[in-house]
Backbone atoms as SQL, in Angstrom:
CREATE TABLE atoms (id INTEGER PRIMARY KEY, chain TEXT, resi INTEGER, resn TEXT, atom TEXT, x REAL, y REAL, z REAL);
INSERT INTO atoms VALUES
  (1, 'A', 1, 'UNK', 'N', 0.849, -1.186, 0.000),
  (2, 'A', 1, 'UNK', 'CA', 0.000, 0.000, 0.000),
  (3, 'A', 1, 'UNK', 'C', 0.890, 1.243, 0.000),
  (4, 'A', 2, 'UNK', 'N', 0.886, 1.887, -0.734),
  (5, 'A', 2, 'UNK', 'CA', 1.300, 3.418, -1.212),
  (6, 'A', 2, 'UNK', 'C', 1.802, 4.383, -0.441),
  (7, 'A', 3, 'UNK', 'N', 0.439, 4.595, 0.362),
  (8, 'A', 3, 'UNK', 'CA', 0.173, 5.374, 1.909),
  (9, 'A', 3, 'UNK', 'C', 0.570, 4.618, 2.945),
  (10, 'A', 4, 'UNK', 'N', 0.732, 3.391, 3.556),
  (11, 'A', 4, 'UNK', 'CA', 1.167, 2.800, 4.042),
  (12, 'A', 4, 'UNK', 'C', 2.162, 3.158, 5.250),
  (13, 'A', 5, 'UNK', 'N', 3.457, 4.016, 4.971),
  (14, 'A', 5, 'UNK', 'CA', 4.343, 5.080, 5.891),
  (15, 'A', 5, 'UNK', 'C', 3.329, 6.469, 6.088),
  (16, 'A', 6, 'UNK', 'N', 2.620, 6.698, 5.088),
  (17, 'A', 6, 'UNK', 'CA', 2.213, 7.868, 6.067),
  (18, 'A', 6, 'UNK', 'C', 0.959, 7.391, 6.942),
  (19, 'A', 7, 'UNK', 'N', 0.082, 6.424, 6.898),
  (20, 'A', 7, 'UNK', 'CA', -0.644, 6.403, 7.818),
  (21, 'A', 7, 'UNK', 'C', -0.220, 5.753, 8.904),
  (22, 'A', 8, 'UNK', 'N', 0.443, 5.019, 8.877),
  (23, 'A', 8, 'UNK', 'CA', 1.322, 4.873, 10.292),
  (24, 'A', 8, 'UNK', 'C', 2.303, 6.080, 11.000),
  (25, 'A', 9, 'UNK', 'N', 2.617, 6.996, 10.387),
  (26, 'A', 9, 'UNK', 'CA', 3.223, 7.952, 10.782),
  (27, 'A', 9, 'UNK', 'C', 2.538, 9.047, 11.358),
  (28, 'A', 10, 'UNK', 'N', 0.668, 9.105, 10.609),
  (29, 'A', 10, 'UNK', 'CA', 0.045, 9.937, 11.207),
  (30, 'A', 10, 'UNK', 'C', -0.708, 9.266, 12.456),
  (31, 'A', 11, 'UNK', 'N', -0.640, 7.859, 12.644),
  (32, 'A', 11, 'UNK', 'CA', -0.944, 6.752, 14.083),
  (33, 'A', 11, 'UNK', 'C', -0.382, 7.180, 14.613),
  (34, 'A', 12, 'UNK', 'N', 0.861, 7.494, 14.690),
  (35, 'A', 12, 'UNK', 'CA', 2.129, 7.914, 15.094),
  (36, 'A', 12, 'UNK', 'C', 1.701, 9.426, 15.861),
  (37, 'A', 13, 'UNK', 'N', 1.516, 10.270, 15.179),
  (38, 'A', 13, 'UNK', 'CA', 1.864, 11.296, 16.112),
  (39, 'A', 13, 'UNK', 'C', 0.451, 11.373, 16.355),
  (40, 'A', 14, 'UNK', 'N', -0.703, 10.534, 16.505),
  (41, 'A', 14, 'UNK', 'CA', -1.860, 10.393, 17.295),
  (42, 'A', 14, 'UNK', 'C', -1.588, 9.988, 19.232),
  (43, 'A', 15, 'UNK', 'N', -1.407, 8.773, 18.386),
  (44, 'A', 15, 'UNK', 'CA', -0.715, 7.961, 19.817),
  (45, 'A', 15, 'UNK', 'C', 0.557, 9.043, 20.600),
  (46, 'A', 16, 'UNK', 'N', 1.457, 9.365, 20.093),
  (47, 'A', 16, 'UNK', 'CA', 1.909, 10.555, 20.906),
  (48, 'A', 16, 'UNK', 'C', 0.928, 11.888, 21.557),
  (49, 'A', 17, 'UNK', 'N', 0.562, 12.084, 20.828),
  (50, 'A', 17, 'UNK', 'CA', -0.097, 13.142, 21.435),
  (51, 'A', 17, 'UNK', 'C', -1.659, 12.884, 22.609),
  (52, 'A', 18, 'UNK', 'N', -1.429, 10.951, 22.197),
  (53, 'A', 18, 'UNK', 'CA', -2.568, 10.645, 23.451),
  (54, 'A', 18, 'UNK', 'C', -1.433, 10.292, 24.342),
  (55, 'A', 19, 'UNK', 'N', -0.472, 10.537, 24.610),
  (56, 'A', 19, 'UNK', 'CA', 0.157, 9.842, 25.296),
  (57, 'A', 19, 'UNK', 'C', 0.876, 11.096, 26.592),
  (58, 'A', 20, 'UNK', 'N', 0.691, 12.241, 25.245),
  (59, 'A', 20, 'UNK', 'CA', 1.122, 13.667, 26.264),
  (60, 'A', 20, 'UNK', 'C', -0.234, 13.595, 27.045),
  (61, 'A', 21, 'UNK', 'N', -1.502, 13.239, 26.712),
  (62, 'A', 21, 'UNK', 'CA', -2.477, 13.900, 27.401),
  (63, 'A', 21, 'UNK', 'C', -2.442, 12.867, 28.473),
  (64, 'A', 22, 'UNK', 'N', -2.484, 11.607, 28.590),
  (65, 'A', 22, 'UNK', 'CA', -2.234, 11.194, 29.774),
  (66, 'A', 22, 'UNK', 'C', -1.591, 11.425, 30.331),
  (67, 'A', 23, 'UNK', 'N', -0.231, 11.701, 30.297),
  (68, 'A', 23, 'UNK', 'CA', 0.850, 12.206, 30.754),
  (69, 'A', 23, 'UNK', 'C', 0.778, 13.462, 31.614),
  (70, 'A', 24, 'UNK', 'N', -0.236, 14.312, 31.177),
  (71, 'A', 24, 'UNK', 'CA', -0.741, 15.461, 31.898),
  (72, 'A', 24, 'UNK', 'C', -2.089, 15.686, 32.858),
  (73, 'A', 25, 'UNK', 'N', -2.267, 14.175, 32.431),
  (74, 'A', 25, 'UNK', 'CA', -3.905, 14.035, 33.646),
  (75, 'A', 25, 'UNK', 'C', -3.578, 13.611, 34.543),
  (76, 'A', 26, 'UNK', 'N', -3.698, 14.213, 35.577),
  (77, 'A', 26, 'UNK', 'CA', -3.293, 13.707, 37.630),
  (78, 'A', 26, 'UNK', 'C', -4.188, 12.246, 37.610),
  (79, 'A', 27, 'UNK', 'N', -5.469, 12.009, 37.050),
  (80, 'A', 27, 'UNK', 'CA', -5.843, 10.898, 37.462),
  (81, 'A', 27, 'UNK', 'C', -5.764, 9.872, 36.016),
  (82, 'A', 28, 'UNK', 'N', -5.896, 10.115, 35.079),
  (83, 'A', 28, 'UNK', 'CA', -5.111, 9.071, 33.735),
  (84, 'A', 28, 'UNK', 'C', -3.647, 8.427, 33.933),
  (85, 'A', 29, 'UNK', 'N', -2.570, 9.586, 34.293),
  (86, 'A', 29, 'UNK', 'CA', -1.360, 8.720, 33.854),
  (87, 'A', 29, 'UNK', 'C', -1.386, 7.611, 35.573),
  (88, 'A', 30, 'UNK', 'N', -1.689, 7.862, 37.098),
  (89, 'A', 30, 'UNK', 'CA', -1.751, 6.610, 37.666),
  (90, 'A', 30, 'UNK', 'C', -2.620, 5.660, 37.136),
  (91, 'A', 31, 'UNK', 'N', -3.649, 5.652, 36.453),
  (92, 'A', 31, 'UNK', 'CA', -4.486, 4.833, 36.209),
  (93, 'A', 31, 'UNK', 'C', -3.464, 3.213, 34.818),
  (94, 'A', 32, 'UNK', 'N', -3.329, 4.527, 33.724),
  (95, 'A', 32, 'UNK', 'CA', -2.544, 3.998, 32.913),
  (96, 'A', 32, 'UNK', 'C', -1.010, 3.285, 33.885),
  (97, 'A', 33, 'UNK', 'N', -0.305, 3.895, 34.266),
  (98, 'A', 33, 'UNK', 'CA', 0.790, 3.051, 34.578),
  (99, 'A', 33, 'UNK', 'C', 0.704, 2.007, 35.529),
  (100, 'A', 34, 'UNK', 'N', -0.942, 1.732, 36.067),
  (101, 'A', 34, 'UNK', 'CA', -1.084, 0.466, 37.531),
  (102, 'A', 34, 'UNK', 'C', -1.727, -0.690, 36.383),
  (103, 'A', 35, 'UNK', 'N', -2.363, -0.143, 34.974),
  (104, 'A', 35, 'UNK', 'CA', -2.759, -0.976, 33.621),
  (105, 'A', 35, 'UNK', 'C', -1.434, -1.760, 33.041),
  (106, 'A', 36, 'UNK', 'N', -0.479, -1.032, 32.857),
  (107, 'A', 36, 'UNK', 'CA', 0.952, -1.451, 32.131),
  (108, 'A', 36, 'UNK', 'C', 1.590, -1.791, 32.638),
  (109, 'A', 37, 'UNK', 'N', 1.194, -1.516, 34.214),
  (110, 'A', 37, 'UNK', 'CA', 2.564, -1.947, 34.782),
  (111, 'A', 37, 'UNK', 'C', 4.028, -1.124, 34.941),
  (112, 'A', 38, 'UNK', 'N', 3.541, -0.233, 33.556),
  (113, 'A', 38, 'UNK', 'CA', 5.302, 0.828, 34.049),
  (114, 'A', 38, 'UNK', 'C', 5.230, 2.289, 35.001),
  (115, 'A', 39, 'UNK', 'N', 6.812, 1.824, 35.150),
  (116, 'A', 39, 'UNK', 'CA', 6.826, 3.309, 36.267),
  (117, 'A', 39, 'UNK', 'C', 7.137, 4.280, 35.264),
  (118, 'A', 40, 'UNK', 'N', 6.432, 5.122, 36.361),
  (119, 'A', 40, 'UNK', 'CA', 6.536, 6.846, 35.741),
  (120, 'A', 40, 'UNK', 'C', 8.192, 7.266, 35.039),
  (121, 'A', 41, 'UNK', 'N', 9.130, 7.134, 35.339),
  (122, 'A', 41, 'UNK', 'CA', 10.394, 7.073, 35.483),
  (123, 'A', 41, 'UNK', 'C', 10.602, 5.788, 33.774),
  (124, 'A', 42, 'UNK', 'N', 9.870, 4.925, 33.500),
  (125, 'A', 42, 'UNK', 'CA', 10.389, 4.129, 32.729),
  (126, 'A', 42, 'UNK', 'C', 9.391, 4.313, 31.343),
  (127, 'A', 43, 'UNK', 'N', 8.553, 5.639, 31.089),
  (128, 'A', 43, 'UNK', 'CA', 7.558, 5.786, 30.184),
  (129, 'A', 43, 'UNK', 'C', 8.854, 6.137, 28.843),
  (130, 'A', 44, 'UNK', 'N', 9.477, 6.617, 28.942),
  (131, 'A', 44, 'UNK', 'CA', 10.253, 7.044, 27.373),
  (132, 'A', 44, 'UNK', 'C', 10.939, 5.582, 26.875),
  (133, 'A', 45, 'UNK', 'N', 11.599, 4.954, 28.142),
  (134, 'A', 45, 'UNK', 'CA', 12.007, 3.589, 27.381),
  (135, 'A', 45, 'UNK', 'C', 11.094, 2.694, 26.978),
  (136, 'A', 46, 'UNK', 'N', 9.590, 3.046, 27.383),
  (137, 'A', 46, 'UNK', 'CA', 9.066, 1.754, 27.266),
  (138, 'A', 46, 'UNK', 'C', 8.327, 2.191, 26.000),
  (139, 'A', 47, 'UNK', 'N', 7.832, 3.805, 25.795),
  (140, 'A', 47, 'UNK', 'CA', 7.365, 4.085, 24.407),
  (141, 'A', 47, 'UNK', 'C', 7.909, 3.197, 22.966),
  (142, 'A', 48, 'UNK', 'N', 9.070, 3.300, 23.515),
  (143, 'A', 48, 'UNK', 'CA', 10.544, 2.590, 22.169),
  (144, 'A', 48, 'UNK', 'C', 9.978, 1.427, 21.736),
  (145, 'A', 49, 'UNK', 'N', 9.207, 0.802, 22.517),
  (146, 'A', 49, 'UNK', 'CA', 9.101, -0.760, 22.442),
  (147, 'A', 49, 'UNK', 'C', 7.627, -1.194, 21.891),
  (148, 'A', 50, 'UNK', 'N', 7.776, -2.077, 20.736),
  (149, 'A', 50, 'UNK', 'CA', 6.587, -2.253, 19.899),
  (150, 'A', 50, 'UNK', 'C', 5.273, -2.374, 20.500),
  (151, 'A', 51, 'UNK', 'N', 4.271, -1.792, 20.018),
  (152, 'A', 51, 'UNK', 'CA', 3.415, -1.846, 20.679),
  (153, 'A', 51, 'UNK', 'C', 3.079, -1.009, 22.267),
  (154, 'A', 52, 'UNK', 'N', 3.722, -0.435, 22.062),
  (155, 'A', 52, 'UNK', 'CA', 3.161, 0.438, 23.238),
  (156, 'A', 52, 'UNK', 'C', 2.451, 1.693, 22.878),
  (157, 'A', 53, 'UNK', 'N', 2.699, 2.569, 21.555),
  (158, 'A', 53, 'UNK', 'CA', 1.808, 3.104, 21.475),
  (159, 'A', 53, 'UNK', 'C', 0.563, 2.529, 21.147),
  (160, 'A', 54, 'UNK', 'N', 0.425, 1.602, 20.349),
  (161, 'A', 54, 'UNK', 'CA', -1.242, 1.024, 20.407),
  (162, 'A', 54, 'UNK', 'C', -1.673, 0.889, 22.077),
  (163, 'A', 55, 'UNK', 'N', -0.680, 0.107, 22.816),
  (164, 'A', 55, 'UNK', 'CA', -1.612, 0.490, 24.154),
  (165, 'A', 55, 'UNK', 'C', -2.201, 1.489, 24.769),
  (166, 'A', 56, 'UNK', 'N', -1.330, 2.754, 24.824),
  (167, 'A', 56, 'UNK', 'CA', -1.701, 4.309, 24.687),
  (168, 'A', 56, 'UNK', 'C', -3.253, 4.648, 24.490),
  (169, 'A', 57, 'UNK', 'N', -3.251, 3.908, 22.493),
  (170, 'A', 57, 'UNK', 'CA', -4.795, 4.278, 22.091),
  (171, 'A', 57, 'UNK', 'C', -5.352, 3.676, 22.716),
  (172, 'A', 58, 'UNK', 'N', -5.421, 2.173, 22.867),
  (173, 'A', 58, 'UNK', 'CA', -6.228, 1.206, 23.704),
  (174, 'A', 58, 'UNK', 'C', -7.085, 1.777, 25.029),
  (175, 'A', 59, 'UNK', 'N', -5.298, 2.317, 25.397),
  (176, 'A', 59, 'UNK', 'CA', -6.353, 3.237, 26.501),
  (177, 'A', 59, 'UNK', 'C', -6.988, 4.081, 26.672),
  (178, 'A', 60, 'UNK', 'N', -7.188, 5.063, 25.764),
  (179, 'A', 60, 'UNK', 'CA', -7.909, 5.869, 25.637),
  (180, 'A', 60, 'UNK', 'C', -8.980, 5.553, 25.067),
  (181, 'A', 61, 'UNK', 'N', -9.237, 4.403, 23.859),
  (182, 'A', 61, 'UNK', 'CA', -10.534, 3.734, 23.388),
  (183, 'A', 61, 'UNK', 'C', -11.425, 3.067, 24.573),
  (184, 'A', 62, 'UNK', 'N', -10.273, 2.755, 25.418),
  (185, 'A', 62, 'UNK', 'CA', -11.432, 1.370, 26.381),
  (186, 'A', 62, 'UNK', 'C', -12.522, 2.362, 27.552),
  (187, 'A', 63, 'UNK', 'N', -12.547, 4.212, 27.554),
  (188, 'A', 63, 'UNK', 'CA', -13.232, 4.531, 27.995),
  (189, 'A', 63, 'UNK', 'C', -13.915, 5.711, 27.858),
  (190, 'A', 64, 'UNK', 'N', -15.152, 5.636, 27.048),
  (191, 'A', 64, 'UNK', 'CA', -15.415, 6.513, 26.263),
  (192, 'A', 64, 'UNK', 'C', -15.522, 8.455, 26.375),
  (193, 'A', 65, 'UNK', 'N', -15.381, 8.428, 28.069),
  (194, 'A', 65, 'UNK', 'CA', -15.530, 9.856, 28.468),
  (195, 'A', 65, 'UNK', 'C', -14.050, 10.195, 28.134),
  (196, 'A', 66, 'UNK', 'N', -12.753, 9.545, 28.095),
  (197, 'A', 66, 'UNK', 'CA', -11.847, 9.606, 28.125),
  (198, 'A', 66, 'UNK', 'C', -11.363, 9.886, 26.861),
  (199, 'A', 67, 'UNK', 'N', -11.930, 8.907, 25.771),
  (200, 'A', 67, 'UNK', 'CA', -11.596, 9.447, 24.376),
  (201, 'A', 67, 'UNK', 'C', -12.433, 10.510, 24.036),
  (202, 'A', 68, 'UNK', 'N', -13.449, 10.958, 24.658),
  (203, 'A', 68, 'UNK', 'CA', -14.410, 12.259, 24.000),
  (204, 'A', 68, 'UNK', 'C', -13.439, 13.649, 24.220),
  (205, 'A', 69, 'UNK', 'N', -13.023, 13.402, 25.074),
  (206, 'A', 69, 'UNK', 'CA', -12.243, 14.526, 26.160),
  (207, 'A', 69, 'UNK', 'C', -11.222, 14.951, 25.379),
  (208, 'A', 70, 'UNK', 'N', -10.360, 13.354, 24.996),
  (209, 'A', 70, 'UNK', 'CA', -9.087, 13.378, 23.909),
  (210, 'A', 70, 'UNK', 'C', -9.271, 14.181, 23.061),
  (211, 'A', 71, 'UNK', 'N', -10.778, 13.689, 22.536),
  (212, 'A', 71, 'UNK', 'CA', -11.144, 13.992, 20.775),
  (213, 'A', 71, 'UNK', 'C', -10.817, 15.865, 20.850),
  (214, 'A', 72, 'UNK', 'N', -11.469, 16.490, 21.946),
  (215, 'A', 72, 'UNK', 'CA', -11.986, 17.609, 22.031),
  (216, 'A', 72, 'UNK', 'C', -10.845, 18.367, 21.912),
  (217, 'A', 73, 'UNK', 'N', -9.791, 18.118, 23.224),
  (218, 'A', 73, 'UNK', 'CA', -8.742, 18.747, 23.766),
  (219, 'A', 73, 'UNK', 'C', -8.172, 18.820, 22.331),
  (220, 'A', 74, 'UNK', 'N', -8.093, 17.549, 21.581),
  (221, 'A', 74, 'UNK', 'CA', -6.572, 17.910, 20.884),
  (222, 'A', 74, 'UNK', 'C', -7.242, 18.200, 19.245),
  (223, 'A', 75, 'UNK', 'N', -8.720, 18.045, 19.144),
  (224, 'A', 75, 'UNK', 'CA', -9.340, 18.554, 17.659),
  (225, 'A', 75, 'UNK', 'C', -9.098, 16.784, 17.162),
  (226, 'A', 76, 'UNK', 'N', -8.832, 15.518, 18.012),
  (227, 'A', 76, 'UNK', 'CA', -8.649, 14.719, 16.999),
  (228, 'A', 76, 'UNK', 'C', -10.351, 14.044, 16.901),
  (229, 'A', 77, 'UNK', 'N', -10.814, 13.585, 15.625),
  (230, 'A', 77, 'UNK', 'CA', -12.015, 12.772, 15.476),
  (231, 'A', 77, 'UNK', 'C', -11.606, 11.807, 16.233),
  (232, 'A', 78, 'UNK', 'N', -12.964, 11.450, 17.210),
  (233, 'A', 78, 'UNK', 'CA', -12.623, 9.873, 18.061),
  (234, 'A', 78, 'UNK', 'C', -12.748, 8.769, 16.451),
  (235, 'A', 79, 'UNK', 'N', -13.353, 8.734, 15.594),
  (236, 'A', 79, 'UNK', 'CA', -12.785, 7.603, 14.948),
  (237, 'A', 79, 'UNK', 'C', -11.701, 7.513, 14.522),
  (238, 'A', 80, 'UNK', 'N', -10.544, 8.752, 14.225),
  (239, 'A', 80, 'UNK', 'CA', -9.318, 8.725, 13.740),
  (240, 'A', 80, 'UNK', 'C', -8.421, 7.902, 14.932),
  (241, 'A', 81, 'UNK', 'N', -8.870, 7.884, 16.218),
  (242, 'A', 81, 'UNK', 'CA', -8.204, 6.944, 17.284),
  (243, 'A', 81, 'UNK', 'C', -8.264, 5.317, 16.755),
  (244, 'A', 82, 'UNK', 'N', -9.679, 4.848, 16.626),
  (245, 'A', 82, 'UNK', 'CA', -9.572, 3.649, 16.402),
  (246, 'A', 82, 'UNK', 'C', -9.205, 3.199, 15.319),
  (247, 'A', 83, 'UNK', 'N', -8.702, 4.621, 14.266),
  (248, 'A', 83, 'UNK', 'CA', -8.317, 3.967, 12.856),
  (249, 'A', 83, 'UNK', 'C', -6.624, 3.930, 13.090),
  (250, 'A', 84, 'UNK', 'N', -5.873, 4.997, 14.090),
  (251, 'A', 84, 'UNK', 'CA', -4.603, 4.977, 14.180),
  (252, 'A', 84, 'UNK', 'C', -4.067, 3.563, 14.923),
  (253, 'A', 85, 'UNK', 'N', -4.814, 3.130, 15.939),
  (254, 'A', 85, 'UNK', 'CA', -4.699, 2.057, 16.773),
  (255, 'A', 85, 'UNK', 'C', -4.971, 0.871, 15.796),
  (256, 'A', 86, 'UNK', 'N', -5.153, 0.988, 14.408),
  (257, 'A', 86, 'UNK', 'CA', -5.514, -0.236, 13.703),
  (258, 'A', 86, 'UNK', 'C', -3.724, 0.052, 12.891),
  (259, 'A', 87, 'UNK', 'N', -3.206, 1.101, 12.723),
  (260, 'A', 87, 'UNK', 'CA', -2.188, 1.080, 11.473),
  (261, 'A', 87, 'UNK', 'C', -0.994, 0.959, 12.227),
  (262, 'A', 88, 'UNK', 'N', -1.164, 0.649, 13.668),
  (263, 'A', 88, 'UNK', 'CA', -0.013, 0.729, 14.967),
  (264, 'A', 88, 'UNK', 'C', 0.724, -0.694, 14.655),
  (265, 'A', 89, 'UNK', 'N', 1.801, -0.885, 15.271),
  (266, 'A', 89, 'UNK', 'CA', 2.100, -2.767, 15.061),
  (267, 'A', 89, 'UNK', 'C', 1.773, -3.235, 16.404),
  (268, 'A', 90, 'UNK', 'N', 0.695, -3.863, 16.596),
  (269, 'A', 90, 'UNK', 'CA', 0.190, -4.637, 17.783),
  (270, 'A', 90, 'UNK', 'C', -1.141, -4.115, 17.901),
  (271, 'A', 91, 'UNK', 'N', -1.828, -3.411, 17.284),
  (272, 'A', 91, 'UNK', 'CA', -2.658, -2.859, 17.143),
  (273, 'A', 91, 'UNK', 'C', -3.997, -3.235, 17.182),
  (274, 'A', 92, 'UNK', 'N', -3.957, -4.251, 16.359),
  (275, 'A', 92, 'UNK', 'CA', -4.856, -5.269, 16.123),
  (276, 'A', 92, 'UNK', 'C', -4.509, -7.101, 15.860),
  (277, 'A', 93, 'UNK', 'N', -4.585, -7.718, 17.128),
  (278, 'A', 93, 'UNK', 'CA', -4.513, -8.742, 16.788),
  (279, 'A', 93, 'UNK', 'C', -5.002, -9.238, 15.717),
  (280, 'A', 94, 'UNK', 'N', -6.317, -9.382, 15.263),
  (281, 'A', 94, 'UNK', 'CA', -7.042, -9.834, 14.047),
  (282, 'A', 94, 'UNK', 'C', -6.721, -9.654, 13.026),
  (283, 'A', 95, 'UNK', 'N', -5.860, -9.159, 12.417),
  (284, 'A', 95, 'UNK', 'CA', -5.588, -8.859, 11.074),
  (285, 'A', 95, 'UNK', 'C', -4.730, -9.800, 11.105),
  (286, 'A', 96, 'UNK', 'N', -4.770, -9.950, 8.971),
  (287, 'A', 96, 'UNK', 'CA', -3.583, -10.329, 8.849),
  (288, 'A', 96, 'UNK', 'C', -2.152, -9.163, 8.469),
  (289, 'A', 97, 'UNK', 'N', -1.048, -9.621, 8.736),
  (290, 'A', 97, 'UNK', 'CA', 0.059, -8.856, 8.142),
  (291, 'A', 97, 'UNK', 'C', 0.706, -9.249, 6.921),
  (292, 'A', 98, 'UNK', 'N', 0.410, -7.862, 6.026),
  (293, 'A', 98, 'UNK', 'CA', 1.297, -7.962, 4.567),
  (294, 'A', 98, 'UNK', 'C', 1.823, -7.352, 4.337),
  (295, 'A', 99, 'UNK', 'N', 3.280, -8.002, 3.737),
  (296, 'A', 99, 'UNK', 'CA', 4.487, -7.394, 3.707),
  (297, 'A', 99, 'UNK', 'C', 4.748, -7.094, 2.389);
C-alpha cells in the first residue's frame, strides 16, 4: 500500500499526542501506569518498544468519556483513534500482516 508510511506515521503522532495527554492528567497517567505496569520514570524507554503506542490508544478507546475529552482537547475525530490504533504494530490482533 502506497500510503502505508504515512498512515502509520500519522498513528504515530496520534498515539503521541494521546500519550502527552495522559501524561498530563493527575488521574489518567496513575491509572494507565497500575494498567501497564510501568513506572513513571520508565515511560520514554518503554514508548521505544513495539506496541506500546497502540496500548496508549487502547487506553484511551477502552473509555469513552476519556476518548471524547481526547477527541476535544486535541481537535482529533474519536474515529481517527480507532483507525490509528488499527495502522499501529500490535494494534490489532485480528488482522492479517502484509508485507
Amino acid at each position: 500500500m502506497a500510503n502505508a508510511a504515512s498512515m502509520r506515521e500519522e498513528a504515530e503522532t496520534i498515539a503521541v499526542r494521546a500519550l502527552g495527554f495522559v501524561a498530563a492528567d493527575p488521574e489518567l497517567l496513575p491509572r494507565f501506569l497500575s494498567l501497564t505496569g510501568i513506572e513513571a520514570n520508565s515511560i520514554r524507554r518503554a514508548a521505544a518498544e513495539p506496541g506500546f503506542l497502540a496500548g496508549v490508544l487502547q487506553f484511551i478507546l477502552a473509555h469513552e468519556p476519556t476518548l471524547l475529552r481526547f477527541a476535544e482537547e486535541t481537535g482529533t475525530p474519536p474515529a481517527a483513534v480507532g483507525k490509528a490504533l488499527r495502522a499501529l504494530p500490535l494494534g490489532n490482533d485480528d488482522h492479517e500482516r502484509s508485507t
